[in-house]
C-alpha positions in Angstrom: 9.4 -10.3 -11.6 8.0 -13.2 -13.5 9.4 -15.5 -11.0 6.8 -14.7 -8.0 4.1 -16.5 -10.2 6.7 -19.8 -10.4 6.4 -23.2 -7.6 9.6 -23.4 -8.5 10.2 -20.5 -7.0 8.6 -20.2 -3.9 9.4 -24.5 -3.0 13.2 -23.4 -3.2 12.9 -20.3 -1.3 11.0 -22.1 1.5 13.4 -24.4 1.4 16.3 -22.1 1.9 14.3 -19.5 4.5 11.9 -20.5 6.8 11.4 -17.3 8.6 8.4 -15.9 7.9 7.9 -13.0 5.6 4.6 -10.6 5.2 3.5 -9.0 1.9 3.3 -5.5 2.0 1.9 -4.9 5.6 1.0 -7.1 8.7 -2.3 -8.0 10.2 -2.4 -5.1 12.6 -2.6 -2.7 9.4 -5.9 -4.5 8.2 -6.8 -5.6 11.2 -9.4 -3.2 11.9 -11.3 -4.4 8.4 -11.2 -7.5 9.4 -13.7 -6.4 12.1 -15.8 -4.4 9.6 -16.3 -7.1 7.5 -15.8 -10.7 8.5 -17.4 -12.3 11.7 -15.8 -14.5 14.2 -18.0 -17.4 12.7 -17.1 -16.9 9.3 -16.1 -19.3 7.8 -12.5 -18.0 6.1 -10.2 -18.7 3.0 -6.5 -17.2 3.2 -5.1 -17.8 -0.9 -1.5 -18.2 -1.6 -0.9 -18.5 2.6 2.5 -18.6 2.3 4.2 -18.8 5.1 3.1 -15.4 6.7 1.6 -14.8 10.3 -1.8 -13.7 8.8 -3.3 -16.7 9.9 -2.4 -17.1 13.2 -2.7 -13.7 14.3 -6.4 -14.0 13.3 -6.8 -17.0 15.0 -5.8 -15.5 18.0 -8.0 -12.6 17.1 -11.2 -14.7 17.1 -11.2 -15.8 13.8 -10.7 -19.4 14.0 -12.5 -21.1 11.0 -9.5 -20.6 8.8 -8.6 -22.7 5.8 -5.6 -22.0 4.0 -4.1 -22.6 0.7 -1.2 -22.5 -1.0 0.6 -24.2 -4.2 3.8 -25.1 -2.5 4.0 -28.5 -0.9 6.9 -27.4 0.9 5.4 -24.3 2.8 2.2 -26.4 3.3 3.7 -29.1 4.9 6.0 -26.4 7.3 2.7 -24.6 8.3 1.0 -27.9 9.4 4.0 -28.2 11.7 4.1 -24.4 12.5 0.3 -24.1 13.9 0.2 -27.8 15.3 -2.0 -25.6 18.5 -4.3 -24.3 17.0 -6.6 -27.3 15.6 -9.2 -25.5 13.1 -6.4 -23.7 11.0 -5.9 -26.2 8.4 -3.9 -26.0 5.4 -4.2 -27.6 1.7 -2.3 -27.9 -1.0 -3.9 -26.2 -4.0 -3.8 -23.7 -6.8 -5.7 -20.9 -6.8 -6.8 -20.3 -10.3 -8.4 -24.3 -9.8 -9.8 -24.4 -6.4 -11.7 -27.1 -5.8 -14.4 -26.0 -3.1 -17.8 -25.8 -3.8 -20.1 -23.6 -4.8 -21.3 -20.7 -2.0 -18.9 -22.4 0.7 -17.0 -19.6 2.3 -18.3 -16.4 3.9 -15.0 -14.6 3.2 -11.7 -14.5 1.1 -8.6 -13.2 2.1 -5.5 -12.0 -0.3 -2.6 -11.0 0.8 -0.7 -10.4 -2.3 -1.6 -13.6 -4.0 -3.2 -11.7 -7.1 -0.1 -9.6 -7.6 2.0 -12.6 -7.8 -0.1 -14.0 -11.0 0.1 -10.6 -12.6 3.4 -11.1 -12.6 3.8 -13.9 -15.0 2.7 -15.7 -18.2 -1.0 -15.2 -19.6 -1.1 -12.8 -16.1 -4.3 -11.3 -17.2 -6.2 -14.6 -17.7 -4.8 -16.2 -14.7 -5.8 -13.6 -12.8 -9.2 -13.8 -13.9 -9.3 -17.6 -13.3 -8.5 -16.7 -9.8 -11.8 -14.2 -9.1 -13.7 -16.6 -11.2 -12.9 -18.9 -8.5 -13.5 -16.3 -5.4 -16.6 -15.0 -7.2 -17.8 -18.8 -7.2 -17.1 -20.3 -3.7 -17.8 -17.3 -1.7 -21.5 -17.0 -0.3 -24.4 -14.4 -0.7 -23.0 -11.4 0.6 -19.6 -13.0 1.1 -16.2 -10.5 1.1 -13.0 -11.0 -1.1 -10.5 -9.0 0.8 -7.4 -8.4 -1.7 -4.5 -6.4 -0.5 -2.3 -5.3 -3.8 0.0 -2.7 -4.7 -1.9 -2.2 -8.2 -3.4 1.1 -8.2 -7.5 1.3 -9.0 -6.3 1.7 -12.9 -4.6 -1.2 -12.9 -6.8 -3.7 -10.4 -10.3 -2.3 -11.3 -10.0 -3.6 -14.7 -9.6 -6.9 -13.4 -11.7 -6.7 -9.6 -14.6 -4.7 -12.0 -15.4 -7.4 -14.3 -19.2 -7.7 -14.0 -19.0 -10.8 -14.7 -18.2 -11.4 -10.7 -21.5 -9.7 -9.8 -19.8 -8.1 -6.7 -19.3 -4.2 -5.4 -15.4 -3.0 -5.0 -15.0 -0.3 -2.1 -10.7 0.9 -1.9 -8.9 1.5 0.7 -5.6 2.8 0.7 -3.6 2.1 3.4 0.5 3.9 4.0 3.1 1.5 3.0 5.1 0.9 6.3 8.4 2.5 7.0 11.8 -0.8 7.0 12.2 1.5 10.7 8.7 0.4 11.8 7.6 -2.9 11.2 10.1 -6.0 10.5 9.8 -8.9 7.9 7.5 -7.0 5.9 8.7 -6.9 2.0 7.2 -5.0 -1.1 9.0 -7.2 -3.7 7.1 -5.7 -6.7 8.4 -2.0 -7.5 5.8 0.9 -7.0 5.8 4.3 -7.7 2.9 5.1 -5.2 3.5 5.7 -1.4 0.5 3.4 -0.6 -0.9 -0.5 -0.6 -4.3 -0.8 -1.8 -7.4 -2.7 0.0 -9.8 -3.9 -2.4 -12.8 -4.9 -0.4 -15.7 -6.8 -3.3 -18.8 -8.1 -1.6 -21.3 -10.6 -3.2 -24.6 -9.6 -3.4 -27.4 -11.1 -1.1 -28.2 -10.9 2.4 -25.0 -10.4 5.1 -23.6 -13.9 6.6 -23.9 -13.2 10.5 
């Protein structure tokens, strides 16, 4: 599985398939913590974007301040084309475990699978890390890093834990969807658990309204 955490990779296979694909579920299966937790001004980061409908169905949802990364050029460059209507989703190139926002400058994070795929390769463990370091940095005073993974609480909560992020982890577990209900929606990393986990870590401080 080392390959999810490659550019090489992911530029070929958006090259060769530019259908979009969904990690693990769709927006309506997290839809409802989306309510719970983020705002329709909030100001919003979507890491390793990819070339899923998260996004857009949250634009249409209310959430419009939307940025969204991703270290392919190639699925970058599609998505600019792809959401051409709707003005405030913008997309950057950029890796996650080097983001280059400032300090305190988003209200909420959003993961779809993007942590899994670093776990997946080469010094996974510190990658990973570099990535939270990152959240844990740029997100605001009671700010919400939303990560949706298929590592169980023994394997994330060593990682999400780290009190070095100075945040609180709630977990949610959430069914994996049946191939007969939903379509486009892949699990590409074997699990031996029936479920997708929600890792919801808030920042200390005051709520952003």
């Amino acid at each position: 599985m080392a390959h999810y955490s490659r550019l090489a990779y992911w530029d070929e296979r958006y090259k060769n398939d530019k259908e979009p694909f969904e990690w693990y579920q769709n927006y309506q299966a997290i839809q409802k913590y989306c309510h719970e937790y983020f705002r329709p001004g909030h100001k919003i980061l979507n890491v390793g974007a990819g070339n899923s409908t998260l996004s857009e169905q949250m634009y249409e949802d209310g959430f419009r301040d939307l940025t969204n990364i991703d270290i392919s050029t190639v699925v970058v460059e599609q998505m600019i084309e792809r959401t051409q209507s709707m003005p405030s989703l913008t997309w950057q190139i950029m890796d996650c475990r080097y983001m280059e926002f400032e300090d305190e400058s988003f209200d909420a994070v959003i993961d779809k699978g993007c942590l899994d795929t670093l776990l997946t390769g080469e010094s996974s463990e510190d990658n990973a890390k570099k990535l939270c370091s990152h959240v844990a940095r740029i997100l605001k005073p009671g700010g919400v890093y939303m990560c949706l993974s298929v590592g169980m609480p023994s394997e994330r909560m060593p990682i999400l834990g780290n009190e070095d992020f100075s945040w609180s982890v709630a977990i949610e577990t959430l069914p994996k969807p049946a191939s007969s209900d939903i379509v486009n929606v892949f699990d590409p990393i074997e699990s031996p658990t029936s479920c997708h986990y929600l890792y919801v870590c808030k920042t200390g401080g005051d709520d952003n309204e």
